[in-house]
C-alpha positions as CSV (number, residue, x, y, z in Angstrom):
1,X,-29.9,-27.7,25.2
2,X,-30.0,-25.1,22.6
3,X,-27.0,-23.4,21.5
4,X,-27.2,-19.3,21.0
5,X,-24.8,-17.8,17.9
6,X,-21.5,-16.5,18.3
7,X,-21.6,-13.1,20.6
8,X,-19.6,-11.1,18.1
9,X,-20.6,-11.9,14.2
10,X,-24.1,-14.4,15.6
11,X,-22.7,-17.3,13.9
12,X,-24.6,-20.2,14.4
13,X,-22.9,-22.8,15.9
14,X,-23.6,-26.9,16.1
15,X,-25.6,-28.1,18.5
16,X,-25.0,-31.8,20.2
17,X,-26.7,-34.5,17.9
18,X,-28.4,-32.1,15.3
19,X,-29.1,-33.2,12.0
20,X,-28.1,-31.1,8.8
21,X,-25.5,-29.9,10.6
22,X,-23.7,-28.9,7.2
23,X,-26.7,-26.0,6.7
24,X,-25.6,-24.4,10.6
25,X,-21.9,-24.9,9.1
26,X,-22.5,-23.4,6.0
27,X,-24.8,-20.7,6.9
28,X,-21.8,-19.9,9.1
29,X,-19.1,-19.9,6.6
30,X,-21.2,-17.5,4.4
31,X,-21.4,-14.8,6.7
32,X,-17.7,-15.4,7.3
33,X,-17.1,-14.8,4.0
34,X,-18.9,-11.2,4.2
35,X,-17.4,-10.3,7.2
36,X,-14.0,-11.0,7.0
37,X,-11.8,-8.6,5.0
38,X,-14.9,-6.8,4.2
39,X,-15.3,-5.1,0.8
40,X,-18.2,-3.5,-0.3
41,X,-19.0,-2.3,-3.9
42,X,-21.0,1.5,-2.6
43,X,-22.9,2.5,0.0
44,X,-26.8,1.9,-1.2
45,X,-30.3,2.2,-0.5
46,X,-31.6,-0.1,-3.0
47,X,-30.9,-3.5,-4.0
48,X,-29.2,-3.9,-7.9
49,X,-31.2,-5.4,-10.0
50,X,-28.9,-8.6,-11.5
51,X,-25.8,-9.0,-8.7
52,X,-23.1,-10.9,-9.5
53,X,-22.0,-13.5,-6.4
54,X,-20.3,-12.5,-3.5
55,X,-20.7,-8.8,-4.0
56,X,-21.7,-6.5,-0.9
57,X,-23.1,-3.4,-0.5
58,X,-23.3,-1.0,3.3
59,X,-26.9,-0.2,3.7
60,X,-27.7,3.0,4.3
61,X,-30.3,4.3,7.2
62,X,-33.4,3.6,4.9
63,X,-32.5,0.6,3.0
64,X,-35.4,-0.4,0.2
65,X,-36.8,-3.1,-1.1
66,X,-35.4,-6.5,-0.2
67,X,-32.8,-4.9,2.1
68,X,-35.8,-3.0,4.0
69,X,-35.3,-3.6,7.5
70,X,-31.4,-4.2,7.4
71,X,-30.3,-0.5,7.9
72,X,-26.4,-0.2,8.1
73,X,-25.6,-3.2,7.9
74,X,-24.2,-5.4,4.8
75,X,-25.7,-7.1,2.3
76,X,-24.0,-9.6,0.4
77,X,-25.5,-11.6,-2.5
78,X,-25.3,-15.0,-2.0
79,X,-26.4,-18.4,-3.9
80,X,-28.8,-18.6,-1.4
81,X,-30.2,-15.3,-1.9
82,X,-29.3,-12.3,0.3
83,X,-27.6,-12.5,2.9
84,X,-27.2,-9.9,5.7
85,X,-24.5,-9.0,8.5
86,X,-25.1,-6.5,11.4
87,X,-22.3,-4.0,11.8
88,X,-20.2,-4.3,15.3
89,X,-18.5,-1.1,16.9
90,X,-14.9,-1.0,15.1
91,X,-16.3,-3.6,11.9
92,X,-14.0,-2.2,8.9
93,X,-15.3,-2.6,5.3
94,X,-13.3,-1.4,2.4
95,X,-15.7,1.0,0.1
96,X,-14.5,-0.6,-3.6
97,X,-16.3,2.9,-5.0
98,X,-15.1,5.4,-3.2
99,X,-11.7,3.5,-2.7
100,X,-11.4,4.5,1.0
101,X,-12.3,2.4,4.5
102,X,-15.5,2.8,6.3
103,X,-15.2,2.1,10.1
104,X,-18.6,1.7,11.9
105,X,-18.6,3.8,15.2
106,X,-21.3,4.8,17.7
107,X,-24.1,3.4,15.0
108,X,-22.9,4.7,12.1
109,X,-20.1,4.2,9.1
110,X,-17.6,6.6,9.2
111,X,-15.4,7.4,6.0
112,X,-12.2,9.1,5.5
113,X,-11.6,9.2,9.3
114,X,-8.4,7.8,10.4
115,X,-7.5,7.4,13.9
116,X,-4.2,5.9,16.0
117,X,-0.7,6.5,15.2
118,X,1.5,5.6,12.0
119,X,4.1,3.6,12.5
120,X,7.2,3.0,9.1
121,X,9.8,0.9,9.6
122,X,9.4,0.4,13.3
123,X,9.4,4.7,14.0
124,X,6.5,6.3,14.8
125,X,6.0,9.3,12.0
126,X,2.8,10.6,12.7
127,X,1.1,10.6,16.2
128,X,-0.6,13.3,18.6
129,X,-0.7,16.6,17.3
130,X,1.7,19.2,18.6
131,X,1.2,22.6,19.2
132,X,1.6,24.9,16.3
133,X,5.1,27.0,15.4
134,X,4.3,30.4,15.8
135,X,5.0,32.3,12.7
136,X,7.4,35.5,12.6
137,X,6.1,39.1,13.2
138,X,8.0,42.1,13.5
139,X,9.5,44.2,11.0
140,X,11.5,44.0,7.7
141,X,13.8,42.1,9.3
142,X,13.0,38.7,11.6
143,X,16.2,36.7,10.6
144,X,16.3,35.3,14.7
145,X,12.5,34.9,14.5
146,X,12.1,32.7,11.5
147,X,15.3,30.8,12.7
148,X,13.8,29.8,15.6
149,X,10.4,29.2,13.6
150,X,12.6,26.8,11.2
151,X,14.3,25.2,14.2
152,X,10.8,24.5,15.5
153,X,9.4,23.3,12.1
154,X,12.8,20.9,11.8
155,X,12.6,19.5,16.1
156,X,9.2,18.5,15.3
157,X,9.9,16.6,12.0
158,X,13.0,15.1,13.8
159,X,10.5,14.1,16.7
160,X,7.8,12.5,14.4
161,X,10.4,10.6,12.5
162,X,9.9,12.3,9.1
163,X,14.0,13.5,9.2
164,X,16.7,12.0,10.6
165,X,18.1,14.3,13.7
């Protein structure tokens, strides 16, 4: 009976009676360790030339060198040598360089994109967007026009949570 790897990160798992189980255990573990809480130093296309352990890297489309044939995924540098991990729809890896999260969607890593809802303290602050306050017109004077354009301003604040009501 052979055992496939995980579905999700292709872990490889033990198999009934195999020997040198403790390589399938630690093979696993390594790609644990560049997959979970993911942080990578940059986004690159070629591999550095003297990398310390346990730093990672996302590979761009065209990866180089010995990270040819790994495009967008991560390579981690292991004492084993390189080690590589195949991005998965949602996978999250903190970009050290550019201090900001990459989220890996429909094939691609995605940066400075945020998506969902914000939550403090239990309240919601920030969630779909509302429509936009219309801005006075009118003459010199629009005192009952920008009242109701504060009001608006200060119901949708109160309704996001950013002011108490």
């Amino acid at each position: 009976m052979t055992v496939s790897p995980t579905p999700r990160l292709a872990l490889p798992l033990l198999e009934p009676g195999q020997a040198q189980k403790e390589m399938f255990h630690n093979e696993a573990l390594a790609l644990l360790d560049i997959s979970v809480q993911a942080a990578a130093l940059a986004v690159a296309t070629v591999p550095p030339d003297a990398p310390a352990l346990g730093q990672c890297w996302i590979l761009t489309a065209a990866p180089q060198g010995a990270w040819a044939g790994h495009a967008g995924g991560l390579a981690a540098w292991t004492d084993g040598g390189w080690r590589f991990v195949a991005p998965r729809e949602g996978m999250r890896v903190w970009v050290i360089a550019d201090r900001a999260v990459a989220t890996y969607r429909d094939g691609q890593w995605y940066q400075g994109q945020t998506y969902g809802r914000l939550f403090i303290e239990g309240r919601q602050v920030v969630g779909p967007r509302e429509p936009n306050v219309s801005e006075p017109t009118g003459g010199a004077t629009v005192d009952a026009q920008a009242r109701s354009a504060i009001t608006a301003v200060l119901q949708t604040l109160r309704r996001h949570g950013l002011i108490e009501g």
